[in-house]
C-alpha positions in Angstrom: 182.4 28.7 103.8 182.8 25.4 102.8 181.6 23.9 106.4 178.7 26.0 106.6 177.5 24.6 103.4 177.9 21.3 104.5 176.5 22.1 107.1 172.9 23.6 105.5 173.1 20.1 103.5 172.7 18.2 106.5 170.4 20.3 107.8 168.0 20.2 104.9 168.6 16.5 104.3 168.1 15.8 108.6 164.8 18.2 107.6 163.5 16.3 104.6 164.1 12.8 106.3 161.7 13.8 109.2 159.2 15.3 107.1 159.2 11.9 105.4 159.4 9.7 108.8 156.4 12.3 110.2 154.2 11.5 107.0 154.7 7.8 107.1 153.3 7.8 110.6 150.5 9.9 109.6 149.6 7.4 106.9 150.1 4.5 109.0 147.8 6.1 111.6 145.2 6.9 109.4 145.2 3.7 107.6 145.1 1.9 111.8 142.2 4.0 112.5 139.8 3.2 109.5 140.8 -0.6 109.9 139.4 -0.3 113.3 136.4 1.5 112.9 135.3 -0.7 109.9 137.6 -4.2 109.5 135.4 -5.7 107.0 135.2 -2.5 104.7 139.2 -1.8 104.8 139.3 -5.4 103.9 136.8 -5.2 100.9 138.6 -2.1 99.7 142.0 -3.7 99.5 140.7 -5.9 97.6 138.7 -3.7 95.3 141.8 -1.6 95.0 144.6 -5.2 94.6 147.9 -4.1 93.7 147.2 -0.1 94.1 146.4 -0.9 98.0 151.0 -1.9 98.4 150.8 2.1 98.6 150.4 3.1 102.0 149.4 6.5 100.8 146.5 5.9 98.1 145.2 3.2 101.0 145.3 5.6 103.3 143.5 8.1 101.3 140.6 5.3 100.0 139.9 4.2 104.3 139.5 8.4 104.3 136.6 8.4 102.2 136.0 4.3 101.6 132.2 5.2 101.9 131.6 7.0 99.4 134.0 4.9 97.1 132.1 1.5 98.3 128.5 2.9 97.9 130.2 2.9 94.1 130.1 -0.7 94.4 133.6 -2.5 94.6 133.8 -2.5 90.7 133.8 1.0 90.7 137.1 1.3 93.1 140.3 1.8 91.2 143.7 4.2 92.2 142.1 6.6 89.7 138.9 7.2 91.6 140.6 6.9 95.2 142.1 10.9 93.9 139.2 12.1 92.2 137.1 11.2 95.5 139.8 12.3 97.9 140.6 15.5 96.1 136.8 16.3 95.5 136.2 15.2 99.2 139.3 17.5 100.8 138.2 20.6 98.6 134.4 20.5 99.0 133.7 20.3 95.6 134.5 23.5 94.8 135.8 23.2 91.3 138.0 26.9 91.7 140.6 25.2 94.2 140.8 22.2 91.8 141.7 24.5 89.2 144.3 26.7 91.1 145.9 23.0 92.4 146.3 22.4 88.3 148.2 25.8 87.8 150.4 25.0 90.8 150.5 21.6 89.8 151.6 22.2 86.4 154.1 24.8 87.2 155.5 22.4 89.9 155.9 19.4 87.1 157.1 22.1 84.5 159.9 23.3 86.7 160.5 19.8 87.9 160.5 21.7 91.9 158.0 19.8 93.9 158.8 22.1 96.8 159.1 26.0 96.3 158.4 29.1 98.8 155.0 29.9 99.5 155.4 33.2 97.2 156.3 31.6 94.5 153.3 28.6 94.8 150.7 32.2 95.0 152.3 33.5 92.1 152.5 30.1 89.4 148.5 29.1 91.1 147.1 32.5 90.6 145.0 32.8 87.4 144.3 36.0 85.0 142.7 38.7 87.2 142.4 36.6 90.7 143.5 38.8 93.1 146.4 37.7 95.9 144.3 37.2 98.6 142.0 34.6 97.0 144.5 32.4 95.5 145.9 32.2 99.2 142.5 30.8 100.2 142.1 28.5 97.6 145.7 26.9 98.5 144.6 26.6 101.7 141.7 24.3 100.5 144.5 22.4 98.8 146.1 19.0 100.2 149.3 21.1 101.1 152.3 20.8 103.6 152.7 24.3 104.6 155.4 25.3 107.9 153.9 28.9 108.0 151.3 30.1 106.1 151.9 33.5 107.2 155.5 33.3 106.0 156.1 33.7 102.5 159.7 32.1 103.0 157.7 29.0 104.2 158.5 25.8 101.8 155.0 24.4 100.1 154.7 21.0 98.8 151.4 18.3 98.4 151.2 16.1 101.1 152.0 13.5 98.5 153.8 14.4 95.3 151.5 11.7 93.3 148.3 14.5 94.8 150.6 17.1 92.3 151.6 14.9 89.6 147.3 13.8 89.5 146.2 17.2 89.4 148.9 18.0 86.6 146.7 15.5 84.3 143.7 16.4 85.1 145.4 19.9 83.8 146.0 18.4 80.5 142.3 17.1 80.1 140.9 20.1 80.6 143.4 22.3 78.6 141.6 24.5 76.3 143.9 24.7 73.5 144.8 28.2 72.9 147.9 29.7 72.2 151.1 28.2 71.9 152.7 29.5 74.9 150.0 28.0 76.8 150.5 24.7 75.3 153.8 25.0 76.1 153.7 25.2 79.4 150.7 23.1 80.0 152.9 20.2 77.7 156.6 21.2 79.0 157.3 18.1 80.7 155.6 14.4 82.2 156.6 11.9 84.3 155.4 8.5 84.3 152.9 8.9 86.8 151.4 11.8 84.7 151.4 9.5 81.6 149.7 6.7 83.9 146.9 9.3 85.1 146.1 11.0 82.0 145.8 7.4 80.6 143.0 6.4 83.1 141.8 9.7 82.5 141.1 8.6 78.7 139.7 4.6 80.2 137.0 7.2 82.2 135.4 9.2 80.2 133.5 8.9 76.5 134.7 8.7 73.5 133.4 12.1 72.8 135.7 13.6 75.1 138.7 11.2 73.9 138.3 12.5 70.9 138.4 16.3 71.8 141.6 15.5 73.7 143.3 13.4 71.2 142.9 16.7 68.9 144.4 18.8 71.6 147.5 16.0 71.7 147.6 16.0 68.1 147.7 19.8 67.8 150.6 19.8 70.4 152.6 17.0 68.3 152.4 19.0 65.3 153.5 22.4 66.8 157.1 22.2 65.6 157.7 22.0 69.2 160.0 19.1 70.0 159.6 19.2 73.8 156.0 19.5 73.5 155.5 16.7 70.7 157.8 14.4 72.4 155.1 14.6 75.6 152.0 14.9 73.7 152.9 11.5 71.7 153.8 9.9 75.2 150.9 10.5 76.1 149.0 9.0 73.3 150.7 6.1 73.3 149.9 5.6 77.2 146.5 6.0 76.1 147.2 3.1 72.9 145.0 5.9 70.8 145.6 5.5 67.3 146.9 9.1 66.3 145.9 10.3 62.5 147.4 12.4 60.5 149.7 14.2 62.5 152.0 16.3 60.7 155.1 16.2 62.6 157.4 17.1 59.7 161.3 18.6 60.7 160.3 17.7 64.3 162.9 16.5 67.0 161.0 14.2 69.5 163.5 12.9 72.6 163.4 10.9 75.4 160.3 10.0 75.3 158.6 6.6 76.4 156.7 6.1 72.7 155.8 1.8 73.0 153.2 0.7 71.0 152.6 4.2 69.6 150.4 3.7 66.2 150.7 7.1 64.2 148.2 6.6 60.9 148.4 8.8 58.0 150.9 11.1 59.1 153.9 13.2 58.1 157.1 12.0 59.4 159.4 13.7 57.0 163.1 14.5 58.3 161.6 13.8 61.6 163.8 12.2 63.9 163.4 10.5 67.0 166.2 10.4 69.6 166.8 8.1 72.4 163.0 7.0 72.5 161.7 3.8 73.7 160.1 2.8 70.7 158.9 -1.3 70.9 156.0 -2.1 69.4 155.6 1.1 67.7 153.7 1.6 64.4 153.6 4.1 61.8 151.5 3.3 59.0 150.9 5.0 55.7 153.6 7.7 56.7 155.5 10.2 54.6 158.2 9.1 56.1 161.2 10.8 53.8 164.5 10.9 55.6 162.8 9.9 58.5 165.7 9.0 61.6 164.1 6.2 63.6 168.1 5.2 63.9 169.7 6.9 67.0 167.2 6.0 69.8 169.0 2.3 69.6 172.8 3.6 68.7 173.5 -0.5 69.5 171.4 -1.5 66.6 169.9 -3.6 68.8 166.4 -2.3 67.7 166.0 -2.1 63.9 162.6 0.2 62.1 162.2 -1.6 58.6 159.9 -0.2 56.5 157.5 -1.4 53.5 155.9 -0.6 50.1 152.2 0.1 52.0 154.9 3.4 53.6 154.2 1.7 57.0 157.2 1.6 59.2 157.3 -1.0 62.3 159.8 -0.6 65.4 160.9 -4.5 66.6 
């Protein structure tokens, strides 16, 4: 028993390593083939792109669709728009498929399982009332690794888990704010790439729309949630949003990556924050009674002092 469980291990490791060796040729064809066709544009978009271009993967996907991305003007070419033009580009602007991939997506980054049976990707991608057959066609439309799509066994993953982790954001942008099982799920977990999406996300758009979102973060934070308010208040600070009067009163937040979060106005009382990376933060003219800004630095090497004015600083 025990060798034939080793024996799967290696199996599924010998598996995952050429799936990885197969893609990295893929990308380095791709990436060969634009260069060729069009030296002095690949050149002009790694250089438009700088640091983001190291990534084989988002250069290969900007040589895929470097026209449209340079008819932007070079200005216009950042990481953030090599997805959105990709993605819009793959799926053919039809803005359904974008929304199943933000189900899947979601569910994938919720469960932490960037790979699950093509039965189970149908059922977290379907929405209210789509029927089966059409969320199998929209996944098809989807950047997806897929061994058989006439096998519901078959394992289904993005071709890049960045593509899953993108389309996750985008999920948060355009969450409608109803219900607190939906903001559960919708909040129930982020990873730094998700943090660093959303935030360019909030650099792209008006400050109309910043504003609408920053009142879907702060009615997250102040669900009673910890899990959620620990990722909604992430996520503001990414975004270096000042975040008023959230009331986040007898709330646990953990493990959360909270520097140079500025929280104005708000209600901090018997709140406690737990092993959160807190430098820089700010939180100014809180109630802030039996507030436990303590334990996320259990070596006292980070202090929070606090003042008359009821602001507390993290240094």
């Amino acid at each position: 028993e025990v060798d034939t469980k080793w024996k799967a291990e290696e199996e599924a490791k010998a598996k995952e390593e050429a799936r990885e060796k197969e893609k990295a040729e893929a990308e380095q064809r791709a990436r060969s083939e634009a260069e060729a066709r069009a030296p002095g544009k690949a050149e002009a978009l790694r250089v438009a792109l700088g640091s983001a271009a190291e990534n084989p993967f988002v250069f290969s996907m900007a040589v895929n669709v470097m026209e449209k991305l340079l008819s932007a003007g070079s200005g216009a070419v950042t990481e953030l728009a090599v997805y959105t033009t990709y993605l819009q580009e793959h799926t053919q602007h039809v803005k359904a498929v974008l929304v199943t991939g933000e189900r899947l997506a979601a569910q994938m980054l919720g469960a932490d399982m960037w790979e699950v049976p093509l039965s189970q990707a149908v059922a977290w991608a379907g929405g209210p009332g789509t029927a089966d057959a059409e969320v199998r066609k929209q996944l098809r439309a989807l950047p997806l690794r897929v061994e058989d799509w006439g096998d519901d066994d078959s394992a289904v993953c993005f071709r890049h888990k960045t593509l899953g982790e993108y389309l996750a954001a985008r999920g948060l942008w355009r969450w409608p704010g109803k219900g607190l099982e939906e903001m559960r799920r919708v909040f129930s977990k982020t990873t730094p790439n998700v943090a660093r999406f959303f935030a360019a996300m909030a650099g792209a758009h008006s400050d109309d729309f910043r504003d609408r979102v920053m009142g879907a973060l702060r009615t997250a934070a102040c669900s009673g949630d910890g899990v959620v308010a620990s990722n909604a208040l992430a996520l503001a600070a990414r975004c270096r949003c000042v975040c008023c009067e959230f009331d986040m009163g007898d709330v646990e937040v953990c493990d959360a990556d909270l520097r140079f979060l500025v929280v104005s106005g708000g209600n901090l009382s018997n709140t406690r924050f737990t092993n959160c990376w807190l430098d820089g933060a700010e939180f100014r003219q809180c109630m802030s009674h039996k507030a436990n800004f303590e334990e996320f630095s259990g070596d006292g090497s980070r202090l929070a002092s606090a003042s008359r004015d009821k602001t507390v600083r993290v240094c």
